[in-house]
C-alpha positions as YAML, in Angstrom:
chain: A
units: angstrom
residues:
- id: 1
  name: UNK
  ca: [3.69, -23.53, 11.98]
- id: 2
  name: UNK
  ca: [2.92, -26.47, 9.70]
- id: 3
  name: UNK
  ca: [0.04, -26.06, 7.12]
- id: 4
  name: UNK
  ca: [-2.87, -28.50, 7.07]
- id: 5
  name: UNK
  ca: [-2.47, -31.96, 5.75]
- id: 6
  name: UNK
  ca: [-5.91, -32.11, 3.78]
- id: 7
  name: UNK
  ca: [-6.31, -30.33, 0.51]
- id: 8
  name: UNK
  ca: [-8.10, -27.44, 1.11]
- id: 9
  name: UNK
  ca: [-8.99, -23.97, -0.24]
- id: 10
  name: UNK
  ca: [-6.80, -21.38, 0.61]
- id: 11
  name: UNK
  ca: [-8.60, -19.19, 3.14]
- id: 12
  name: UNK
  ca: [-9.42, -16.08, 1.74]
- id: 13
  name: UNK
  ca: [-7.43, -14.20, 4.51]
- id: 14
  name: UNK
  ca: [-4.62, -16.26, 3.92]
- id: 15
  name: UNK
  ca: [-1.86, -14.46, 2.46]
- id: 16
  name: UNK
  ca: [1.10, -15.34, -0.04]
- id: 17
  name: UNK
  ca: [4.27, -14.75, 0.24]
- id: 18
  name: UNK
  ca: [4.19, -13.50, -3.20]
- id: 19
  name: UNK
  ca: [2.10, -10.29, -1.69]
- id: 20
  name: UNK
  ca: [4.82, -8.53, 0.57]
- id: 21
  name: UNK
  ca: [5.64, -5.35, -0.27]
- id: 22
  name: UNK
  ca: [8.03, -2.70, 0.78]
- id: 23
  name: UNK
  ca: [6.93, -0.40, 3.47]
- id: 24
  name: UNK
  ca: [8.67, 2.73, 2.57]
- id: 25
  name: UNK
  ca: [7.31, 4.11, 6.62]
- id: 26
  name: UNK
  ca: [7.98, 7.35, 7.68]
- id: 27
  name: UNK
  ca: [7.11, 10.24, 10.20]
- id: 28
  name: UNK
  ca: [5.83, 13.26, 8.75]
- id: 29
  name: UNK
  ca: [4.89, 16.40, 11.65]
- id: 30
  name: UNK
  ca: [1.91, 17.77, 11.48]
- id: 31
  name: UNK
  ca: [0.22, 20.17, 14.04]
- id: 32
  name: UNK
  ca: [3.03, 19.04, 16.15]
- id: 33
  name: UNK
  ca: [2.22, 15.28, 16.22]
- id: 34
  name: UNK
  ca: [4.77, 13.21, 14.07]
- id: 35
  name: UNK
  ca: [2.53, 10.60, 12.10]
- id: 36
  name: UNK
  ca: [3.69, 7.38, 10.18]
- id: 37
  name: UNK
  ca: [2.89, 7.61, 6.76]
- id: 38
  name: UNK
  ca: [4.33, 6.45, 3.60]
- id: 39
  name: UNK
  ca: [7.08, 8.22, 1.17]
- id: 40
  name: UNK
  ca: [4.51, 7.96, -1.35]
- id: 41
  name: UNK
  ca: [1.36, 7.59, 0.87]
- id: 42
  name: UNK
  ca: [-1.85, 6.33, -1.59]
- id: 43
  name: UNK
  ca: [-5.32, 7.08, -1.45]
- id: 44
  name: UNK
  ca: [-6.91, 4.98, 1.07]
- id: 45
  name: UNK
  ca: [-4.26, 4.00, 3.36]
- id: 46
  name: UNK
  ca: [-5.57, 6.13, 6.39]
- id: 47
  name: UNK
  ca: [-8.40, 3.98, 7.70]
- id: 48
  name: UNK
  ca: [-10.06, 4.70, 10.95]
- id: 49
  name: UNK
  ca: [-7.65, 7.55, 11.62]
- id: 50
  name: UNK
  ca: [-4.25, 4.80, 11.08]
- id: 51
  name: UNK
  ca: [-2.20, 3.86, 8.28]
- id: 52
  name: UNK
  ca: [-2.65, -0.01, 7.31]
- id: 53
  name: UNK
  ca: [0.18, -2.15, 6.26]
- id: 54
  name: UNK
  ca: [0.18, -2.66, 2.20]
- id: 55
  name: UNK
  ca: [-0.15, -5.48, 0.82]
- id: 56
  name: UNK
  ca: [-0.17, -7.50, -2.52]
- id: 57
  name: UNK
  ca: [-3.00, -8.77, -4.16]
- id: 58
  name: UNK
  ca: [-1.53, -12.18, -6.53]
- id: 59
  name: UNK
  ca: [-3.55, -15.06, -4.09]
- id: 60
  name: UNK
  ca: [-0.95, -17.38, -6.25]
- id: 61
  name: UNK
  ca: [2.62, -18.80, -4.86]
- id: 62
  name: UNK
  ca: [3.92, -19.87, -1.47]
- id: 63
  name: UNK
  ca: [0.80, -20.06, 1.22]
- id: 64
  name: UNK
  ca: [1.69, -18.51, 4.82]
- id: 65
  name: UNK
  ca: [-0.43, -20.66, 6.67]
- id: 66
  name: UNK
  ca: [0.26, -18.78, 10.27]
- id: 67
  name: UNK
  ca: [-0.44, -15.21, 8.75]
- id: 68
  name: UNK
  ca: [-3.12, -13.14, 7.94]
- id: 69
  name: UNK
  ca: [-3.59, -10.68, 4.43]
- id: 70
  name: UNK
  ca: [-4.06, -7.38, 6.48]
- id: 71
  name: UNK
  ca: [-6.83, -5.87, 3.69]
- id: 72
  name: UNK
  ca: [-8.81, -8.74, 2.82]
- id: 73
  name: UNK
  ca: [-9.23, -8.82, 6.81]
- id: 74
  name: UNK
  ca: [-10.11, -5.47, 6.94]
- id: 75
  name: UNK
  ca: [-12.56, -6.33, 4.02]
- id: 76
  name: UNK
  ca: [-14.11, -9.04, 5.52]
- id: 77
  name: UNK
  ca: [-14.46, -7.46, 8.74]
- id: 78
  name: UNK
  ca: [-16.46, -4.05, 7.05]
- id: 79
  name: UNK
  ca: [-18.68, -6.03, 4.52]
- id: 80
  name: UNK
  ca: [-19.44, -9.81, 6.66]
- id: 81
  name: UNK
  ca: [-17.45, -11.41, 4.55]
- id: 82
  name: UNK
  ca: [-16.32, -15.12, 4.88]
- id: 83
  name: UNK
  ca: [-12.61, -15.78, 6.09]
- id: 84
  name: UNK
  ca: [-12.65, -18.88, 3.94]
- id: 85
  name: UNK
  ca: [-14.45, -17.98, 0.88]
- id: 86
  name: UNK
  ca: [-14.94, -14.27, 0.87]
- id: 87
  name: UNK
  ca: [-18.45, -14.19, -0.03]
- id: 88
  name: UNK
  ca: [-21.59, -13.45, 1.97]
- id: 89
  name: UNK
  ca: [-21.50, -15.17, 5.64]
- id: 90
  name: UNK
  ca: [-25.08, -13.90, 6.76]
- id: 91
  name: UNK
  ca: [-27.64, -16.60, 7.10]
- id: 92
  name: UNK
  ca: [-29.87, -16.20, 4.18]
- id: 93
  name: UNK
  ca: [-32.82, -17.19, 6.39]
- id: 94
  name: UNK
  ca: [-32.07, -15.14, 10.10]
- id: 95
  name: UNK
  ca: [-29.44, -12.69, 8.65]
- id: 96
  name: UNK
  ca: [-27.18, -13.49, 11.40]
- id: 97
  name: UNK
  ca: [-23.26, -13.57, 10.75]
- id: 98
  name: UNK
  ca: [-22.40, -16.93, 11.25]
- id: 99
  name: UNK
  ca: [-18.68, -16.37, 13.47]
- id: 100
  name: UNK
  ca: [-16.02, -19.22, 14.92]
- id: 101
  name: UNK
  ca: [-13.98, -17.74, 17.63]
- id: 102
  name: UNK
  ca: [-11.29, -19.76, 18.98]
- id: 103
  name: UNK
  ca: [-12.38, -19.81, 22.35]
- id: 104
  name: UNK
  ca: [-16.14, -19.30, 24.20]
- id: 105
  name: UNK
  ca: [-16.54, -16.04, 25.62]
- id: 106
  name: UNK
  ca: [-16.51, -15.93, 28.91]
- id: 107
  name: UNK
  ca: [-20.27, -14.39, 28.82]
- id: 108
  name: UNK
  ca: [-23.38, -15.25, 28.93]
- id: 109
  name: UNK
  ca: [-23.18, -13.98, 25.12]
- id: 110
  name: UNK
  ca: [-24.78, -10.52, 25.90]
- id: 111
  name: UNK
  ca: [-21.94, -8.69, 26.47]
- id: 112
  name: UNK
  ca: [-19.67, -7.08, 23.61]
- id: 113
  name: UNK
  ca: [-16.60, -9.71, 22.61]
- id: 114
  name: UNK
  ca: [-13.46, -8.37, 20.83]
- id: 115
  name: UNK
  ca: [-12.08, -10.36, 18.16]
- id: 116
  name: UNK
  ca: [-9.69, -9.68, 15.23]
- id: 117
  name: UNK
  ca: [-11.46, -13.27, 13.28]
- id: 118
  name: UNK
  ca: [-13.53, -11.79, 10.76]
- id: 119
  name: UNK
  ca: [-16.75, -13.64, 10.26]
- id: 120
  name: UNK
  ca: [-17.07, -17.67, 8.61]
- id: 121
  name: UNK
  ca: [-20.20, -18.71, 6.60]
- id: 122
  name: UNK
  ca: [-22.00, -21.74, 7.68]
- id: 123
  name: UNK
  ca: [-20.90, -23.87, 4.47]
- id: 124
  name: UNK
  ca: [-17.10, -23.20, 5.33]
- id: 125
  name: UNK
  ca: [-17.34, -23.75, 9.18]
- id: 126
  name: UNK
  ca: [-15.42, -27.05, 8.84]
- id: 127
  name: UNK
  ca: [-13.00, -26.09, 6.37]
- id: 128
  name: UNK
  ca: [-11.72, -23.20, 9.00]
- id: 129
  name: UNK
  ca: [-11.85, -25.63, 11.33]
- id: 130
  name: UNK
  ca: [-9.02, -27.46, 9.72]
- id: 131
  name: UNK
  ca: [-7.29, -24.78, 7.97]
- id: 132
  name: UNK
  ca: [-6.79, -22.35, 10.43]
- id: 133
  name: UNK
  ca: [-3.74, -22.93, 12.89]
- id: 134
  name: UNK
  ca: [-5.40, -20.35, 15.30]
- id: 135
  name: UNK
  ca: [-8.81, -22.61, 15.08]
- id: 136
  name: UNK
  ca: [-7.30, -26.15, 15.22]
- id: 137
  name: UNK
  ca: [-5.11, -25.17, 18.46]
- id: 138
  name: UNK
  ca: [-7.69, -23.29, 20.57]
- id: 139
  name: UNK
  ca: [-11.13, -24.73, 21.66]
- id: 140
  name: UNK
  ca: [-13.38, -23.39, 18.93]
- id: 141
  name: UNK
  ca: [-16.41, -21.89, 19.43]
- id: 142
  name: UNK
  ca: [-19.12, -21.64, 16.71]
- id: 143
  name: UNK
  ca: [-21.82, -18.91, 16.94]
- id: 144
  name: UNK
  ca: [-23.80, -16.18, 15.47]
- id: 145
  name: UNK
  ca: [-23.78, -12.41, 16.21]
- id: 146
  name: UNK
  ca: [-26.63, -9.85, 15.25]
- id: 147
  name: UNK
  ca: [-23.93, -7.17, 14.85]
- id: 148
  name: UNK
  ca: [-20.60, -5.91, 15.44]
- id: 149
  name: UNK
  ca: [-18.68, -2.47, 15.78]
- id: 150
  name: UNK
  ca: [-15.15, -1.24, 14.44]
- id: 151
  name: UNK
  ca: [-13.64, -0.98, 17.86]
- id: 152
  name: UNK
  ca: [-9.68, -0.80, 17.43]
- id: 153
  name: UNK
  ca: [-7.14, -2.44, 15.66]
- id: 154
  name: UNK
  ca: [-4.13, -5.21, 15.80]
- id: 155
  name: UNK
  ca: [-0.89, -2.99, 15.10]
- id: 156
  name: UNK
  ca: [2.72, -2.62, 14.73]
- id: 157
  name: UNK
  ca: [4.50, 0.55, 17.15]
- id: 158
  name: UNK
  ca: [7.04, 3.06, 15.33]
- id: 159
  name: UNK
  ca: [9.37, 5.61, 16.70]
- id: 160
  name: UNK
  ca: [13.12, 6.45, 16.06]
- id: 161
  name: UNK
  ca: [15.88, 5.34, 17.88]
- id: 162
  name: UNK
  ca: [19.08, 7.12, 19.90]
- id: 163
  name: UNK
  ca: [20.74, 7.36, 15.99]
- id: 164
  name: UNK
  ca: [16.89, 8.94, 14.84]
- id: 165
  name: UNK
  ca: [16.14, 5.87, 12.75]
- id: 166
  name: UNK
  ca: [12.89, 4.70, 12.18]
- id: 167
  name: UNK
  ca: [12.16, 1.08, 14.42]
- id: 168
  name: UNK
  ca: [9.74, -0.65, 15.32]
- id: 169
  name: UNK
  ca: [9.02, -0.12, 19.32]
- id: 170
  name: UNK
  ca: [5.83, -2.68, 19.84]
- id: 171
  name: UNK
  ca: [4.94, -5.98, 17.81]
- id: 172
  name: UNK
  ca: [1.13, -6.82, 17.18]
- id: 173
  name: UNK
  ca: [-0.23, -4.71, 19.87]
- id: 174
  name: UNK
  ca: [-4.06, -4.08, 19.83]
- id: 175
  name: UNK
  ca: [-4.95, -0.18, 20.19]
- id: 176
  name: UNK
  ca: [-9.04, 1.27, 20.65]
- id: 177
  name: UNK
  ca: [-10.00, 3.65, 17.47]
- id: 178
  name: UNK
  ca: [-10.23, 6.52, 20.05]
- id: 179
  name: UNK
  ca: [-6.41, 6.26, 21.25]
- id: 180
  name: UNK
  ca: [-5.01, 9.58, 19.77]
- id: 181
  name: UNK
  ca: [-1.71, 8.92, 21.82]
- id: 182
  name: UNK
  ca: [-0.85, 5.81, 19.89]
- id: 183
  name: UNK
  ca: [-2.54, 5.76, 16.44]
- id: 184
  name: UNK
  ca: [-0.06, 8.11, 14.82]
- id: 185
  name: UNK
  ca: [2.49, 6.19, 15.25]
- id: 186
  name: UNK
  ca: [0.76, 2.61, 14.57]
- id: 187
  name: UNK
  ca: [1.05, 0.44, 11.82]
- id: 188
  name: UNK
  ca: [-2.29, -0.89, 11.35]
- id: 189
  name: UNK
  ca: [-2.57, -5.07, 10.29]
- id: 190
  name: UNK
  ca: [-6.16, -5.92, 11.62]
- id: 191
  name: UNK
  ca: [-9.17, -4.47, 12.18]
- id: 192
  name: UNK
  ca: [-10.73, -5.78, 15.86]
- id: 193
  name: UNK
  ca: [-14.47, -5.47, 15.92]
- id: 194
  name: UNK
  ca: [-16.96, -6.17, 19.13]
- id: 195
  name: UNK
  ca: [-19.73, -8.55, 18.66]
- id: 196
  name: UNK
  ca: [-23.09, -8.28, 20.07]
- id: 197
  name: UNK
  ca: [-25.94, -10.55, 20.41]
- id: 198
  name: UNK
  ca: [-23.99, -13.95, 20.68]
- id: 199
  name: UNK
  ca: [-25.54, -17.40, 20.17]
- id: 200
  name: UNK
  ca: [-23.93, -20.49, 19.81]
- id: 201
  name: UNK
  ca: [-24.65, -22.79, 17.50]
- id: 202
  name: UNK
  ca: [-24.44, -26.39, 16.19]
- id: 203
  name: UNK
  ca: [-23.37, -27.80, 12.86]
...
């Protein structure tokens, strides 16, 4: 994926490649369910009943235009924070979360919509416009939502293989918070929320 032309901010979900880390992943039984955990698991990596993928924290180096920092997602996504900017991306006036989504929803806007895009203040609409890869290839949408609800997350699959390695068995698949058949074993890299209340807007 090539990166945009113009010279632009680095999105604040962008990540570097400077901030990969080792995932030192493995199964650990407990009350006879094997769950994927870390050889030294920290405080705060079970989220929503899943381990998340680590991450660095630098925001300085080589850009990866096509990828997304799993916990400044995640922190965007629980605090209505901006994709671009990271600050704020309420409307001061309504208190509506401004939102782009790369394609309408095909609703009426009333109905909950699943998305793994956390939320884009109304100051950096055009900057994700052009910044994003996801944005500038879909048909974007631009909207606000009253509200939206942890529903599941983007993850990564884990089990062992015929040798009892550890491997990877599913790539980016999105699993509901109540699915206790395939959160143990997931690999958590974005939270997916369900908006509510959605109006489309102009800029």
């Amino acid at each position: 994926m090539t990166a945009p032309t113009a010279d632009l901010r680095k999105p604040y979900i962008t990540p570097y490649a400077e901030e990969t880390v080792e995932l030192p992943l493995t199964f650990v039984h407990v009350a006879g369910v094997d769950w994927l955990t870390y050889r030294d698991t920290l405080p705060g990596e079970f989220m929503f009943g899943v381990l998340w993928a680590r991450c660095g924290n630098r925001q300085d180096g080589t850009v990866l235009w096509s990828m997304v920092h799993t916990l400044r997602q995640r922190r965007c996504m629980l605090k209505g924070l901006c994709r671009v900017c990271g600050r704020p991306a309420a409307d001061p006036e309504t208190g509506r979360l401004w939102w782009v989504l790369a394609s309408p929803p095909p609703t009426d806007g009333a109905a909950p919509w699943p998305t793994v895009s956390p939320p884009t203040c109304r100051e950096h609409i055009a900057e994700a416009l052009t910044a994003c890869p996801h944005l500038r290839h879909g048909s974007p949408f631009v909207c606000t939502v009253s509200d939206y609800t942890p529903i599941g997350v983007l993850a990564n699959l884990y089990g062992h293989d015929d040798d009892g390695r550890l491997v990877e068995t599913r790539h980016q698949m999105a699993i509901g918070l109540d699915d206790i058949h395939l959160l143990p074993r997931a690999l958590a890299t974005q939270l997916l929320v369900s908006l509510r209340d959605i109006r489309p807007e102009a800029v």
